[in-house]
C-alpha positions in Angstrom: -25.1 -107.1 -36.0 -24.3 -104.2 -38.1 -21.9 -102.2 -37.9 -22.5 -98.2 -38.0 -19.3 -96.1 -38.2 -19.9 -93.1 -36.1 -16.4 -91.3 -37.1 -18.0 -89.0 -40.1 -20.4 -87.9 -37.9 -18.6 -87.5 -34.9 -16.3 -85.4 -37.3 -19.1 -83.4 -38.3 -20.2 -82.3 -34.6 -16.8 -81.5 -34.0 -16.1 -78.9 -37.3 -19.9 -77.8 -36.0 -18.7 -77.0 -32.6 -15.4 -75.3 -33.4 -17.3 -73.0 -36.0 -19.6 -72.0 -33.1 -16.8 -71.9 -30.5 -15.3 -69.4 -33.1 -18.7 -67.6 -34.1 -18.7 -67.1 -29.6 -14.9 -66.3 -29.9 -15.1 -63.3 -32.7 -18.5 -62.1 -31.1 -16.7 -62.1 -28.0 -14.3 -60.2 -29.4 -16.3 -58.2 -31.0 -18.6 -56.9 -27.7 -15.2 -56.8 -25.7 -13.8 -54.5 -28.9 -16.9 -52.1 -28.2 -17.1 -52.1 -24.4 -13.7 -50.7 -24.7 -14.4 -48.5 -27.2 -17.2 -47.4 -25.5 -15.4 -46.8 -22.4 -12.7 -45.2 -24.0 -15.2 -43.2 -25.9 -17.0 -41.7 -23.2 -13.6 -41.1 -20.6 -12.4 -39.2 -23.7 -16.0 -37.2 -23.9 -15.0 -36.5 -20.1 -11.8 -35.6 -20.2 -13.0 -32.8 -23.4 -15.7 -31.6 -21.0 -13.2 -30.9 -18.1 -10.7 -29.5 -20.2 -13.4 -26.8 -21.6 -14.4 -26.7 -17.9 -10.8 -25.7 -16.8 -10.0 -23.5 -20.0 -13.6 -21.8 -18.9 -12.2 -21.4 -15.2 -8.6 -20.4 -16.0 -10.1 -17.7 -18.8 -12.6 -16.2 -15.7 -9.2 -16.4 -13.1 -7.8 -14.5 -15.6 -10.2 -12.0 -16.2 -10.4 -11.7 -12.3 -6.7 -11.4 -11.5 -7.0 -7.9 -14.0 -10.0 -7.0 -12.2 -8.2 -7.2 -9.0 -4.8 -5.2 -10.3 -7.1 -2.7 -11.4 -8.5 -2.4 -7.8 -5.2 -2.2 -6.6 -4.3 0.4 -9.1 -7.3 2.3 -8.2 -6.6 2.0 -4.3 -2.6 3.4 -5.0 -4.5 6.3 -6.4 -6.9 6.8 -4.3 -4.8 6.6 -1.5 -2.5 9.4 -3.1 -5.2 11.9 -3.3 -6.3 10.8 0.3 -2.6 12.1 1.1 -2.7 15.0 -1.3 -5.8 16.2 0.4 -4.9 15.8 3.8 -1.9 18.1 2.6 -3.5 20.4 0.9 -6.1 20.5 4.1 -3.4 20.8 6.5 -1.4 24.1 4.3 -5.0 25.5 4.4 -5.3 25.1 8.1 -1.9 26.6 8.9 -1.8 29.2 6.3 -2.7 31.8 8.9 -0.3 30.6 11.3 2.4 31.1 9.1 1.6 35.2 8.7 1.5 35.2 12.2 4.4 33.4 12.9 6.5 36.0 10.7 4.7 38.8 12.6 5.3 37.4 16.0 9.1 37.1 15.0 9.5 40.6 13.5 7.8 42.1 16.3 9.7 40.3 19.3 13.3 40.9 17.8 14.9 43.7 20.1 16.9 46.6 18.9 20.6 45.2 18.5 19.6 42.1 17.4 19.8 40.5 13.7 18.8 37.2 12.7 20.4 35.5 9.5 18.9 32.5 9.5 15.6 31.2 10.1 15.1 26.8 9.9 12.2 25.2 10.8 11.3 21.4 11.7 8.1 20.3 12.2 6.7 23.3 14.8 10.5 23.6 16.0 11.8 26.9 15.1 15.6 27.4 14.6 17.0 31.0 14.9 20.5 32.0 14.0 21.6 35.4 14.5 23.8 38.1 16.2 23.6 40.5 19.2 25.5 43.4 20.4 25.4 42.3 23.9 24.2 38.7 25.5 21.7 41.4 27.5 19.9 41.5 23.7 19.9 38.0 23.8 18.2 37.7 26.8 15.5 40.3 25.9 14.6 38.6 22.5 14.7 35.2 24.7 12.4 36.8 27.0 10.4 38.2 24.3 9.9 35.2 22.7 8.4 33.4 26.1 6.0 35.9 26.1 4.3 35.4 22.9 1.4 34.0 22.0 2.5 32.2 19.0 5.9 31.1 20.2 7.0 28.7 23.1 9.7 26.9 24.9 13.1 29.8 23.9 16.1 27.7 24.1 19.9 28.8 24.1 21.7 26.5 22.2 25.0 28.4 21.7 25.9 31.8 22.3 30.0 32.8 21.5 32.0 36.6 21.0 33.9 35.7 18.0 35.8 39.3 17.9 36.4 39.6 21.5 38.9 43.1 20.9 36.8 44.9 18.2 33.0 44.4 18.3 32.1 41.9 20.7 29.1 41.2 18.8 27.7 37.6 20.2 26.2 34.9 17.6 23.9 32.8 18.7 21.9 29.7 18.2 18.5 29.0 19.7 15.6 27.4 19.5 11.9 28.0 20.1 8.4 26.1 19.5 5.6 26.9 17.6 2.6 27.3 19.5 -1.0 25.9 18.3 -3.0 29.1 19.2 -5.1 28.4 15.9 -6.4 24.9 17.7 -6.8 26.1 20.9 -9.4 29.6 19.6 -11.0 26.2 17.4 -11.7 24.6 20.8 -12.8 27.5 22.9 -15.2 28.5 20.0 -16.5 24.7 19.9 -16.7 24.8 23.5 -18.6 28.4 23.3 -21.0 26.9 21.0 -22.0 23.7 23.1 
């Protein structure tokens, strides 16, 4: 029988298989290498394109949050002349009732009466003066309740302060302001209908 010794080539099919086990290892290696640098490649190509699309959204926020303080601005200033006007509108409506409210005053103080001071709130008139006799109080009182531009006479305080020499009375009182200009506006409306 002969003898064959199998150990060189059993050595040889061994150093053949590690160099291929190694070749599999480094390709291996190689394809996991650029899977992950693929992946990592293309989460990092995502991430760029949602920054840009969230530098693009906060530049456009921005632009809209002036856009909307401007409105705002622009509604505080409108609404001041809305106010401005409806003063001014409301000066021109009652311009006239202030001549006549000075007429009607002149013309229903009484002899023996003298007004100082003169105060008004809202349509609330406020009429300091003096009198020779509560009588001429009572008269201008009177006078006033008969007026169309003038309402409502109350006595608020009425006092002698020199009871032995004068006896002239001061007084206090008050008296409303009529709206005779709305109430011609409505019966010339209601004339027109």
């Amino acid at each position: 029988m002969t003898r064959i010794n199998l150990l060189p080539w059993r050595e040889e099919l061994r150093q053949e298989r590690q160099k291929q086990f190694m070749t599999l290892l480094v390709l291996t290696i190689m394809l996991s290498a650029a899977i992950v640098g693929l992946i990592h490649f293309q989460m990092n190509a995502k991430i760029d394109y949602q920054n840009g699309r969230n530098t693009y959204l906060s530049r456009e926020i921005s632009k809209l949050d002036n856009e909307i303080a401007e409105i705002k601005e622009l509604q505080k200033v409108r609404k001041n002349l809305v106010e401005r006007m409806d003063i001014i509108q409301a000066l021109q409506a009652s311009r006239p009732s202030i001549v006549h409210l000075f007429t009607e005053i002149v013309s229903t103080v009484p002899n023996g009466v003298f007004l100082k001071t003169l105060e008004q709130k809202d349509s609330t008139l406020k009429l300091t003066g003096e009198a020779e006799s509560n009588a001429r109080v009572s008269s201008y009182m009177r006078n006033l309740s008969n007026s169309e531009w003038l309402e409502e006479p109350n006595l608020e305080i009425i006092e002698i302060l020199d009871k032995k020499v004068t006896r002239i009375s001061t007084f206090v009182l008050t008296v409303k302001q009529s709206n005779v200009n709305n109430n011609e506006e409505e019966d010339q409306l209601g004339g027109n209908k």
